[in-house]
C-alpha positions as CSV (number, residue, x, y, z in Angstrom):
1,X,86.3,82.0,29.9
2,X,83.5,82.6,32.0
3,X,81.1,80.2,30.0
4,X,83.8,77.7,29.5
5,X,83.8,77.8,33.3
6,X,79.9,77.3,33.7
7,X,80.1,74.4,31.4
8,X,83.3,72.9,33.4
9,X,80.8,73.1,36.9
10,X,78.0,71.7,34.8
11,X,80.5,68.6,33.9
12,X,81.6,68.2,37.1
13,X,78.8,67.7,38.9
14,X,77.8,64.7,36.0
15,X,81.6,63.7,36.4
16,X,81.3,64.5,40.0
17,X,78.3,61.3,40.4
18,X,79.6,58.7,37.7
19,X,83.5,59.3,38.9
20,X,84.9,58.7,35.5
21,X,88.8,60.2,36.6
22,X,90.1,61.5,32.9
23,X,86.6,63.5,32.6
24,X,87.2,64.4,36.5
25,X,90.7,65.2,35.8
26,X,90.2,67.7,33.0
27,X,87.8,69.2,34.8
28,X,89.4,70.2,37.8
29,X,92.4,71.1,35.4
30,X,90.0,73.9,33.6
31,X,89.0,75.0,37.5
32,X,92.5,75.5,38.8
33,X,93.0,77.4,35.7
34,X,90.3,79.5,36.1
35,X,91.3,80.1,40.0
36,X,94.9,80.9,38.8
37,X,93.5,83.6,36.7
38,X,90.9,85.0,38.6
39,X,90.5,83.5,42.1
40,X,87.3,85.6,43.8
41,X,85.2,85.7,40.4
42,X,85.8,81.8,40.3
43,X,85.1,80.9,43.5
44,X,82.1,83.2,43.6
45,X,81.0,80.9,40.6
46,X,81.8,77.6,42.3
47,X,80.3,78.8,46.0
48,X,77.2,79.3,43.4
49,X,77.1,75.9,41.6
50,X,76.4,74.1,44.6
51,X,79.9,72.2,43.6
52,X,81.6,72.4,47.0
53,X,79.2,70.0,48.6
54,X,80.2,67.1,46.1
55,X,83.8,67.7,46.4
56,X,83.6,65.9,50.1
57,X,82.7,62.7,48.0
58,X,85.7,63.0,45.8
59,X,88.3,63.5,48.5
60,X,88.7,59.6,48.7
61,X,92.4,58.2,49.7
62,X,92.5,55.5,46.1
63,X,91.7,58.3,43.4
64,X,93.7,59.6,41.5
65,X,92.1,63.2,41.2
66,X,92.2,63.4,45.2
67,X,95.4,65.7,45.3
68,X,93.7,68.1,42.8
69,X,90.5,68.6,44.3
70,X,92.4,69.0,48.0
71,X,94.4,71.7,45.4
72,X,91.3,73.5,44.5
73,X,90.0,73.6,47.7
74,X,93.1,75.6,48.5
75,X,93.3,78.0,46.5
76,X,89.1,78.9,47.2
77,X,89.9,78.6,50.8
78,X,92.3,81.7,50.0
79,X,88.9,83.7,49.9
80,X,87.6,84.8,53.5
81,X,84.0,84.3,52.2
82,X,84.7,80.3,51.3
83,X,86.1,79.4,54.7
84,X,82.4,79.1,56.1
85,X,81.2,76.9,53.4
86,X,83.9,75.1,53.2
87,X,83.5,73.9,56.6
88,X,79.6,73.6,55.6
89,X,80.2,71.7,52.8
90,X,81.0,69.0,55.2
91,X,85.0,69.3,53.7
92,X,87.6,69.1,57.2
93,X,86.8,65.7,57.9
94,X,87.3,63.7,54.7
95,X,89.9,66.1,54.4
96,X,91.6,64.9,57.6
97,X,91.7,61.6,56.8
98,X,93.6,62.5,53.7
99,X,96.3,63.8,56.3
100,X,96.8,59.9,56.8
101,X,97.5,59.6,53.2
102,X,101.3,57.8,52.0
103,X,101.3,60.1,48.9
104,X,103.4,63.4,49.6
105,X,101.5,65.1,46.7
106,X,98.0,64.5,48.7
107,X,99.3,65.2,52.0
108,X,100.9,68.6,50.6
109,X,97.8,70.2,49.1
110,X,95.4,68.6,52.0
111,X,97.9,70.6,54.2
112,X,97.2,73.8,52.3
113,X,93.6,73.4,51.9
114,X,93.1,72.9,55.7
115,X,95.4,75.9,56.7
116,X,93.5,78.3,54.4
117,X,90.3,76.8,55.9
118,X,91.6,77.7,59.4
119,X,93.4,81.0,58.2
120,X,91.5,83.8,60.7
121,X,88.3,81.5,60.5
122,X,87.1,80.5,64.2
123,X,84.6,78.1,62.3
124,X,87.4,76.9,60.5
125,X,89.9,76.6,63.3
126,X,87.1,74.1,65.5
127,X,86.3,72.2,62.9
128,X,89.7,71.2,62.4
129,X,90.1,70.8,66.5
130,X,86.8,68.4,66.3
131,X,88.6,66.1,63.8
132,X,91.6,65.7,65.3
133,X,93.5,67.0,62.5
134,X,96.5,69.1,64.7
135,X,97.4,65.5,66.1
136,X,98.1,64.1,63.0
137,X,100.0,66.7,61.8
138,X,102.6,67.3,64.3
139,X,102.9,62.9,64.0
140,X,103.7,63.9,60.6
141,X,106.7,66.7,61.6
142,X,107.8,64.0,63.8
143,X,108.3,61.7,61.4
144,X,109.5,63.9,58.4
145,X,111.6,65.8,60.9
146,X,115.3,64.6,59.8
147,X,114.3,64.1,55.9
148,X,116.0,67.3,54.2
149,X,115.1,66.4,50.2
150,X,113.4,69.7,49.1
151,X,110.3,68.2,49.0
152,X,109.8,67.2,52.1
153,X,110.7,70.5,53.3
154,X,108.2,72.7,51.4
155,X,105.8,69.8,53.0
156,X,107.0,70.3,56.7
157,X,106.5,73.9,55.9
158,X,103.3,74.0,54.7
159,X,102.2,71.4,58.2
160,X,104.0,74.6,60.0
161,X,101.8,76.9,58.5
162,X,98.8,75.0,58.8
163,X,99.4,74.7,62.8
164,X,99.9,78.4,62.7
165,X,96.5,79.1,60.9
166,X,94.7,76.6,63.3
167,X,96.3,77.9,66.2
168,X,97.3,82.1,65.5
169,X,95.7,84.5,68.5
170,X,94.0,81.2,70.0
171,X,95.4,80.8,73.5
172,X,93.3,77.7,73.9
173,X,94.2,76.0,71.1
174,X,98.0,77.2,71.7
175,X,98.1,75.2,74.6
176,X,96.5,72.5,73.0
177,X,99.5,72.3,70.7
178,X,102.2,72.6,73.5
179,X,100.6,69.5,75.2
180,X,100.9,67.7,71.8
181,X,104.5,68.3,72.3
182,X,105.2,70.8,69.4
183,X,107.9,72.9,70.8
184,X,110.7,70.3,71.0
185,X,109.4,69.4,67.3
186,X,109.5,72.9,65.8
187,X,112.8,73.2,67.7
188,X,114.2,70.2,66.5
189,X,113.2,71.1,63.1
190,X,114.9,74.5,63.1
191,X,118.4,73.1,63.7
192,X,117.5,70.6,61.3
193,X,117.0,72.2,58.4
194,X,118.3,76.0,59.5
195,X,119.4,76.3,55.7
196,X,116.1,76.6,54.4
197,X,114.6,80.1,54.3
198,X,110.9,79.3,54.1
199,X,110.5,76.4,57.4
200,X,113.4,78.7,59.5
201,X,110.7,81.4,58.6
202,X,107.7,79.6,59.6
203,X,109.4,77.4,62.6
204,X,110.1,81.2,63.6
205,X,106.8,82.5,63.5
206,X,105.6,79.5,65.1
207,X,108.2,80.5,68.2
208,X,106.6,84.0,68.2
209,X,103.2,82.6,68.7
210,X,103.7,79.9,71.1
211,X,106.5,82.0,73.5
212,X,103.6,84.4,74.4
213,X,101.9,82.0,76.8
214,X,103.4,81.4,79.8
215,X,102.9,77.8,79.4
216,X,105.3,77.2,76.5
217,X,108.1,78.7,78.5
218,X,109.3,75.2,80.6
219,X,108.9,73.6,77.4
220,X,111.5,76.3,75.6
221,X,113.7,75.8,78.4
222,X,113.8,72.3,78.2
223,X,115.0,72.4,75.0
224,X,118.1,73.8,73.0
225,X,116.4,76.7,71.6
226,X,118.6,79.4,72.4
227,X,121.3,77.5,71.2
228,X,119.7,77.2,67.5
229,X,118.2,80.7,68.2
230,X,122.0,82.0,68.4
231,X,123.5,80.4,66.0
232,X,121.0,81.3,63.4
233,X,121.0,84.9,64.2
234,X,124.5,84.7,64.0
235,X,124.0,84.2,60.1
236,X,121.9,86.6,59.4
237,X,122.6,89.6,57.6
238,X,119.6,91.3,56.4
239,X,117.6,93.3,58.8
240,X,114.3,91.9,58.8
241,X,115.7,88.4,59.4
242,X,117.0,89.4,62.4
243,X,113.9,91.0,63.2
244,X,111.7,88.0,63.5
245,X,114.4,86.2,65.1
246,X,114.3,88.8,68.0
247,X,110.7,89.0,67.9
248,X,110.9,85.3,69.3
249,X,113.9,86.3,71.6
250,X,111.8,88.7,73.7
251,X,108.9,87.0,75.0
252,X,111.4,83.7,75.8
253,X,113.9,86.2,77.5
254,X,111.2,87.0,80.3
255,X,111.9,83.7,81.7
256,X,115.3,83.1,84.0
257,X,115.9,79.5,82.8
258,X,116.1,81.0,79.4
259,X,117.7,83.9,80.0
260,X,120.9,82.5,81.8
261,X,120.8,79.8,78.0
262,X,121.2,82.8,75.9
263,X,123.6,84.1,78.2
264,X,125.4,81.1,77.7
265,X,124.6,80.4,74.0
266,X,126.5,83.9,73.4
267,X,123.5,85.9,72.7
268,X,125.4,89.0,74.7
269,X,128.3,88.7,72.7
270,X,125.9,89.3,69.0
271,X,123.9,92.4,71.0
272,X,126.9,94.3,72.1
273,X,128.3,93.9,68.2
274,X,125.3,95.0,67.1
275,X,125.0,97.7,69.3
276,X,128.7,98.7,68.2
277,X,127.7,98.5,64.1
278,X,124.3,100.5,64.7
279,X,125.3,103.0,66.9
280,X,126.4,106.0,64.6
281,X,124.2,105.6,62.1
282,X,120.6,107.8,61.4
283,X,119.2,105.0,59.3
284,X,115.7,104.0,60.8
285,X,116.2,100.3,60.5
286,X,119.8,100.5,62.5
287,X,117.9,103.0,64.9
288,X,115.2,100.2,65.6
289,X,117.9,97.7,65.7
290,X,119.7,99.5,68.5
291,X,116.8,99.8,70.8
292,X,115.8,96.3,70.2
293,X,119.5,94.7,70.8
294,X,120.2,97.3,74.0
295,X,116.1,96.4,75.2
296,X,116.9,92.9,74.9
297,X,120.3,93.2,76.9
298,X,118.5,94.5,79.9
299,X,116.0,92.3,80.1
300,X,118.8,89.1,80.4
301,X,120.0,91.1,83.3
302,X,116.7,90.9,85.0
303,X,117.9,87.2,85.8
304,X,119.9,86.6,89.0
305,X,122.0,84.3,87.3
306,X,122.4,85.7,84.3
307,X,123.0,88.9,86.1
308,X,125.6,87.6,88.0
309,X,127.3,85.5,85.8
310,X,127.7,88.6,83.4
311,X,128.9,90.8,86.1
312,X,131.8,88.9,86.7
313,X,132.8,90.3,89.5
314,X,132.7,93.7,88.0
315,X,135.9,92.4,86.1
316,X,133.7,91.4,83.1
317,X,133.8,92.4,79.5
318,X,129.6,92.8,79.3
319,X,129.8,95.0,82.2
320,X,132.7,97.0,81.1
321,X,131.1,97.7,77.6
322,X,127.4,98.5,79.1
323,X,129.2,101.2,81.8
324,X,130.7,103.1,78.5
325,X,126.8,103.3,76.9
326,X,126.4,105.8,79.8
327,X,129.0,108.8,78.5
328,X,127.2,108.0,75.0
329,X,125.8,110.7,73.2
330,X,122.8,108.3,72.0
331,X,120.1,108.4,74.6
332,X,118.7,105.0,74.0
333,X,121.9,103.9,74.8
334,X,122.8,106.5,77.9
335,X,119.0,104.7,79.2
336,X,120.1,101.6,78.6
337,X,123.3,101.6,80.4
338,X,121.6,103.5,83.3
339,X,118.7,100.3,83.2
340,X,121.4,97.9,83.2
341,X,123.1,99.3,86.2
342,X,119.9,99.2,87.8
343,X,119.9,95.4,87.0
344,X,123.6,94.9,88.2
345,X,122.6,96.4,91.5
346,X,120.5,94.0,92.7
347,X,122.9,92.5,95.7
348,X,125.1,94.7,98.3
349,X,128.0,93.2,97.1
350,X,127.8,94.3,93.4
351,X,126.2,97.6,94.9
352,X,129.2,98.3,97.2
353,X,132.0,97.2,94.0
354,X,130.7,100.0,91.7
355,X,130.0,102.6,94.1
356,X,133.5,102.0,94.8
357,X,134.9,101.8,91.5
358,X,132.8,105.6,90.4
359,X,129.7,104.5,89.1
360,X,128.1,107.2,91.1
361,X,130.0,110.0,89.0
362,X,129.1,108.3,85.6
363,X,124.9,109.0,86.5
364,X,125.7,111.8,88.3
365,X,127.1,113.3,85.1
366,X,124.5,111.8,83.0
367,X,121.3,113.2,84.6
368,X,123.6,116.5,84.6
369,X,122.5,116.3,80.8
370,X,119.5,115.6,80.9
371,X,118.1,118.4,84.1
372,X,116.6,121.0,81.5
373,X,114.5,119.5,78.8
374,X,116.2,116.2,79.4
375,X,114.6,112.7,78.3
376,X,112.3,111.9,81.2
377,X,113.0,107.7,80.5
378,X,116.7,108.8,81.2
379,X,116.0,110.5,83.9
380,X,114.2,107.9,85.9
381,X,116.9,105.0,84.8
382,X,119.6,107.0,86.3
383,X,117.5,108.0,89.2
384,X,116.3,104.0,89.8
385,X,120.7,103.2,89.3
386,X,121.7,105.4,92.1
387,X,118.4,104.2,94.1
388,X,119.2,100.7,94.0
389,X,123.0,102.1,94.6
390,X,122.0,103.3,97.7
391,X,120.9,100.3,99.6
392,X,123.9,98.8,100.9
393,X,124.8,100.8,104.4
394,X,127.9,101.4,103.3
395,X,127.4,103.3,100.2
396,X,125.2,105.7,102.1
397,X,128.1,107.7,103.3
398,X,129.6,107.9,100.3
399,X,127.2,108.7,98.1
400,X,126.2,111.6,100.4
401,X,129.3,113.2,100.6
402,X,130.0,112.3,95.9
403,X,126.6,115.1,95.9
404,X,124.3,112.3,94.9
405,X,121.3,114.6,96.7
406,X,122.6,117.9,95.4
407,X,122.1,116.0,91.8
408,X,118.7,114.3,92.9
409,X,117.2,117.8,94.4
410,X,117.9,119.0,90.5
411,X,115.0,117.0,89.4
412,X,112.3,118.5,92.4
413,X,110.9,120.6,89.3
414,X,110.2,117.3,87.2
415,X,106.2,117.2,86.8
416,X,106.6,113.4,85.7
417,X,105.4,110.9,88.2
418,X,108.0,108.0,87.5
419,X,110.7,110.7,88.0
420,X,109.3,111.9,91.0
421,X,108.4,108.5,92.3
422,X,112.6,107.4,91.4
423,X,113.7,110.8,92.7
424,X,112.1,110.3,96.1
425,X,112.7,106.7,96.7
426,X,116.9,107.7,95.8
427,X,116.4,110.3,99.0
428,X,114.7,108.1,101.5
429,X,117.6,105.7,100.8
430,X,120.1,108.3,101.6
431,X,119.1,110.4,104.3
432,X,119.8,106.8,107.7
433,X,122.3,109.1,108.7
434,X,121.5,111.9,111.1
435,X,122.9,114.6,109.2
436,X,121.8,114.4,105.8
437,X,118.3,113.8,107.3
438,X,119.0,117.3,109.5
439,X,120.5,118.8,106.1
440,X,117.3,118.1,103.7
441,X,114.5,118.2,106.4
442,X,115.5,122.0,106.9
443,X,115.3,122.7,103.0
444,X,112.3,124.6,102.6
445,X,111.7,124.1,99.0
446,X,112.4,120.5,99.5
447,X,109.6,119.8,102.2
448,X,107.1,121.9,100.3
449,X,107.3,120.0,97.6
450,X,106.7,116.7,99.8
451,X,103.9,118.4,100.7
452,X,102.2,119.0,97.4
453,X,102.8,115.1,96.4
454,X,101.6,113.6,99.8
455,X,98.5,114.8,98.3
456,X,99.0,113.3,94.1
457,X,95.7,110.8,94.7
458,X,96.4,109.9,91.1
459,X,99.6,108.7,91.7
460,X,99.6,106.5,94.7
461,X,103.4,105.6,94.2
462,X,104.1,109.2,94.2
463,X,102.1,110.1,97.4
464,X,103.1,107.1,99.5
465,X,106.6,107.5,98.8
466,X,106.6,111.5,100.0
467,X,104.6,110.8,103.4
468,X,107.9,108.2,103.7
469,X,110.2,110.5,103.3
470,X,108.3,113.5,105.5
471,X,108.5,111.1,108.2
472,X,112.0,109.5,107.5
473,X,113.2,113.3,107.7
474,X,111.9,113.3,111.5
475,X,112.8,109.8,112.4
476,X,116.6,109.9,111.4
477,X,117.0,113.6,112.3
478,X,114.9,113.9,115.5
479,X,115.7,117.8,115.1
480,X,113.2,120.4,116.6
481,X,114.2,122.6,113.0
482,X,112.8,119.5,110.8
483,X,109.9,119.5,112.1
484,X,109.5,123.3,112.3
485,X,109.7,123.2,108.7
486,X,107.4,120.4,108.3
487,X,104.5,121.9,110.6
488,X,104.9,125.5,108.7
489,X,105.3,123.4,105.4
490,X,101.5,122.2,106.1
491,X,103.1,118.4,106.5
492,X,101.5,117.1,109.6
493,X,98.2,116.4,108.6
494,X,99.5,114.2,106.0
495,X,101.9,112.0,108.7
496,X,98.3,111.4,110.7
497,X,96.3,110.3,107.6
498,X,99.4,108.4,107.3
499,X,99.2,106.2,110.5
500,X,96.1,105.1,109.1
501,X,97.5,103.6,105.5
502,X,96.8,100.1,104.3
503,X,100.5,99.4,105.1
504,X,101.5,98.7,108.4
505,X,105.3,99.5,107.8
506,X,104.2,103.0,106.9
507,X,101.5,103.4,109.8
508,X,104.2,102.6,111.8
509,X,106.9,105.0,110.4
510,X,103.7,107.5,110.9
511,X,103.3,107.1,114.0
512,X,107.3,106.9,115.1
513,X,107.6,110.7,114.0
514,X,104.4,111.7,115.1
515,X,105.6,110.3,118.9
516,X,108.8,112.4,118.3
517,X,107.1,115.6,117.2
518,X,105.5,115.4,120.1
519,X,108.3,114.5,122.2
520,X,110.1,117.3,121.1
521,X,107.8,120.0,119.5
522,X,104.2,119.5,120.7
523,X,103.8,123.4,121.6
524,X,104.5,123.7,117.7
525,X,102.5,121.3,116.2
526,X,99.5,121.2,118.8
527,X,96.9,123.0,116.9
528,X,97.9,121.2,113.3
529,X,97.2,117.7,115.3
530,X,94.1,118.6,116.3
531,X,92.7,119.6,113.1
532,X,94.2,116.6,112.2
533,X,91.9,114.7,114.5
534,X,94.7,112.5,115.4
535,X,93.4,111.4,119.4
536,X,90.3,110.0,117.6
537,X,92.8,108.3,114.9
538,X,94.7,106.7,117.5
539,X,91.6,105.7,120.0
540,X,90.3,103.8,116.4
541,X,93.8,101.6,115.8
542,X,94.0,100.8,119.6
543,X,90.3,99.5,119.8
544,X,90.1,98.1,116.8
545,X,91.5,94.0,116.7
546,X,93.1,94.1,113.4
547,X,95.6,96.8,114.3
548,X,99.1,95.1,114.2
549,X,101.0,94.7,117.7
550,X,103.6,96.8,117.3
551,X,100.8,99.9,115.8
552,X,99.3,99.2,119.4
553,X,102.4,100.1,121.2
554,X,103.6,102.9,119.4
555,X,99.5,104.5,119.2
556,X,100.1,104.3,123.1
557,X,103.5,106.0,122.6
558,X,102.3,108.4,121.4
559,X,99.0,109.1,123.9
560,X,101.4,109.6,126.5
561,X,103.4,112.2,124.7
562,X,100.3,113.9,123.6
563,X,99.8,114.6,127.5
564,X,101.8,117.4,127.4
565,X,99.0,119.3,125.5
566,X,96.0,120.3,127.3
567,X,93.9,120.6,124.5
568,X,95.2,117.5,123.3
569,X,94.6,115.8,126.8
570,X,91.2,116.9,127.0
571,X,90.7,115.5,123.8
572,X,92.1,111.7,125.1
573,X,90.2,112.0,128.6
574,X,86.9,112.8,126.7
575,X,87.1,109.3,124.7
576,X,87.4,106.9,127.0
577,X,91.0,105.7,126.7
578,X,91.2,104.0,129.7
579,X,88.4,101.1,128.7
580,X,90.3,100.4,125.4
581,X,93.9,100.4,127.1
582,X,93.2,98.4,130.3
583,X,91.7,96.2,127.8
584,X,94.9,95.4,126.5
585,X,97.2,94.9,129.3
586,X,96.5,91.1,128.5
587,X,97.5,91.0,125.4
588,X,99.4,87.9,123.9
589,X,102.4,90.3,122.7
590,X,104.1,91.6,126.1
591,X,105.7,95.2,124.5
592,X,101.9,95.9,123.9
593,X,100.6,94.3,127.4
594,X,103.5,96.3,128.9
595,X,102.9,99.8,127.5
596,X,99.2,98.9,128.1
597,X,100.5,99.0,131.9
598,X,102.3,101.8,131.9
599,X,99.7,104.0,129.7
600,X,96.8,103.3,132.1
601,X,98.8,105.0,134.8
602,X,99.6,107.6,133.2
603,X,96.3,108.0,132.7
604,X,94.9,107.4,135.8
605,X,97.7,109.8,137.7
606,X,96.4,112.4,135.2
607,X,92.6,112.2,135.5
């Protein structure tokens, strides 16, 4: 075999300059032989002869032999080490013009040749780009779109896989597709000829490329995609199938055109069945099926629309069958249940109908399950539910007096960050009304604990949200035992380096309980603001221009409660207050120009 090959390379290259086709034909009959036995040894021997640099003069549109040497070229081009000197050989651009050939036979190994070129071959891949061959191509899927003989099929499929090759993991030349047009193609194609395994397969993977960038997306939604997506997963039986079809669903799902299409389409309708088939079994396939039907339903309730239109006024089948995943005994369903509530909750109006209708009860039970040793993602869907939940002003009450913070205060043990983060944000939502506020600002262990996470500097979610609720315990409380328990909790340092955050809705909530601390228990906390430095905190926000209007007025607020300290005093006469205050009694915002007013006398009487 082997000489029989180094005699057919020796002939070809004679063949190769005197073009006589019978000799040329045999030839490349004996190579494709030889490749079919043993493709790497073969086209180690053919890279060696030299031969690949004459095959750009025999890829000519009138020979006969052109389909066979576009053949060979193929199947060397399988090789990773012959991309490179394929594209030296001076091969994509003879073999681009082939792609305007009439003869299917031509076009259908040029195809193949060209999208093993590109396969994973950047060289390859810019080649093709310089010659304009992706152009061409998706003419050609226009064109051959609505022909359904099996012949032009396996062509369309190999052009699919060929724009694939050229354009797999390449987000420039992605986009360079999508402004070509190819998603209404591909999408046009799929309906078309939905009966064929092989183009659904690649028209799929194509989807799964393309629906990553964020370009493709209006293009999706302009067309009918989710409707062929639908119906074709609606045929499918076998696992895998359904795999790559969801594989496409995900990324296309992120956007709210979309979503509210495969609401439409029925998509929910094939997830919940699913979800229904999979659910008992331990089979690792149905498992991963589960997760990626119940994921999937989630995510279309991130839409508004969607949402809504799913909700149905609470009165809807979806939402009725995703409120019975809670009770489950299947935790990826109990946390997708508790993920969709999440999403229902979204407007008052939705909030107030299941807090009404004992939503409340159903999580309330479920994190039950999960407080020792529970699943920590279960935890913090639950906790998010009754967070969202708690928005509304009238659900407060009620949630308060169902035990929602008894159930929440369960979790204060949890050393996960997204729980505490969901846990804390559920309590700050709660505790408007004065007596709840009253009830958990005097819990010892509670305010501790805020203590230790106003000071979690890796977890900046965490730490913000327990200097919220340390002063939200003081501002809807204004009770002389809250702050007690704060100042021997060690929490007032933490509200001053609060009035200085990045955020002026939290320096602001700062410095609100800070002014009624010292309103009401200055004597208490007198030595812990010091230490704080808090005067020279506020003499810093009043002098400096950036400071927000209403963080002027309630800094000044607070200097005049601080009077009632000596210490304190001493500490405001000794920085000059007076220049930066009288400063602004002409300030543009009158609250500020007015409590300028009043502060300077105060401290004028005083010095």
């Amino acid at each position: 075999m082997a000489d029989n090959l180094s005699d057919t390379l020796k002939k070809l290259k004679i063949t190769a300059v005197d073009r006589t086709e019978d000799s040329l034909e045999g030839c490349l009959d004996c190579l494709l032989q030889a490749l079919a036995q043993n493709n790497m040894e073969t086209s180690e021997k053919i890279q060696g002869s030299g031969i690949l640099q004459l095959f750009a003069s025999l890829l000519i549109p009138q020979s006969s032999c052109t389909a066979k040497v576009a053949n060979v070229i193929a199947e060397v081009a399988k090789n990773e080490f012959m991309r490179i000197p394929c594209v030296d050989a001076g091969l994509i651009s003879p073999l681009v013009q082939l792609l305007n050939s009439k003869d299917q036979e031509v076009l259908l190994q040029t195809g193949r040749a060209l999208g093993n070129i590109c396969y994973d071959s950047h060289e390859g891949r810019s080649a093709v780009d310089q010659a304009g061959g992706a152009q061409i191509v998706i003419d050609h899927l226009r064109s051959l779109c609505s022909i359904t003989d099996p012949a032009n099929e396996k062509l369309l499929t190999v052009f699919c896989g060929m724009l694939m090759n050229y354009s797999n993991e390449n987000d420039s030349l992605q986009a360079q597709l999508i402004n070509m047009g190819v998603i209404p193609t591909l999408v046009k194609l799929l309906g078309i000829h939905c009966q064929n395994a092989a183009l659904t397969e690649m028209c799929l993977v194509a989807f799964g490329n393309l629906a990553e960038l964020e370009s493709s997306k209006e293009q999706f939604a302009s067309t009918n995609i989710a409707e062929e997506l639908v119906k074709l997963f609606k045929k499918q039986i076998e696992h895998d199938k359904r795999e790559m079809i969801f594989e496409v669903l995900a990324p296309l799902a992120e956007n709210d055109a979309i979503k509210l299409q495969l609401v439409e389409a029925g998509l929910v309708e094939c997830l919940l069945e699913i979800v229904q088939q999979k659910v008992d079994s331990d089979k690792e396939d149905d498992i991963a099926e589960l997760k990626t039907a119940s994921d999937l339903m989630v995510l279309l309730l991130l839409g508004d629309e969607s949402m809504q239109k799913l909700f149905e006024g609470g009165k809807g089948n979806v939402f009725q069958r995703v409120l019975s995943w809670i009770p489950s005994n299947n935790h990826q369903l109990q946390l997708a249940g508790a993920l969709a509530i999440a999403n229902f909750a979204r407007n008052d109006g939705n909030c107030i109908h299941m807090v009404d209708n004992g939503i409340v009860e159903k999580l309330m039970d479920l994190l039950d399950r999960h407080v020792e040793d529970g699943n920590v993602t279960v935890q913090h869907a639950a906790l998010s539910a009754l967070r969202n939940l708690a928005i509304p002003v009238v659900n407060k009450a009620k949630m308060l007096s169902a035990g929602v913070t008894e159930a929440v205060l369960k979790f204060l043990k949890s050393e996960m960050p997204p729980v505490q983060f969901k846990l804390l944000g559920t309590l700050r939502m709660l505790i408007d009304a004065q007596e709840a506020a009253e009830q958990l600002g005097k819990n010892v262990k509670l305010v501790e604990r805020l203590v230790e996470w106003c000071e979690a500097k890796d977890h900046a979610g965490v730490m913000g949200e327990s200097n919220r609720l340390l002063s939200a315990l003081i501002r809807h409380s204004k009770s002389k035992d809250v702050i007690k328990t704060i100042v021997q909790s060690g929490g007032i340092k933490h509200l001053v380096t609060m009035a200085t955050s990045e955020h002026v809705i939290m320096q602001n909530e700062a410095l609100v309980a800070l002014a009624l601390i010292a309103a009401l228990e200055l004597g208490t906390a007198e030595k812990d603001l010091e230490n704080a430095k808090l005067v020279q905190i506020l003499h810093r926000l009043l002098a400096d221009e950036r400071s927000a209007p209403e963080i002027k007025y309630n800094s000044m607020v607070l200097i005049c409660a601080l009077m009632g300290s000596e210490s304190l005093y001493k500490e405001v006469q000794d920085l000059a207050f007076l220049d930066v205050v009288s400063k602004l009694r002409s300030h543009e915002n009158k609250s500020v120009a007015q409590q300028a007013s009043l502060t300077e006398q105060r401290l004028t009487v005083d010095s």
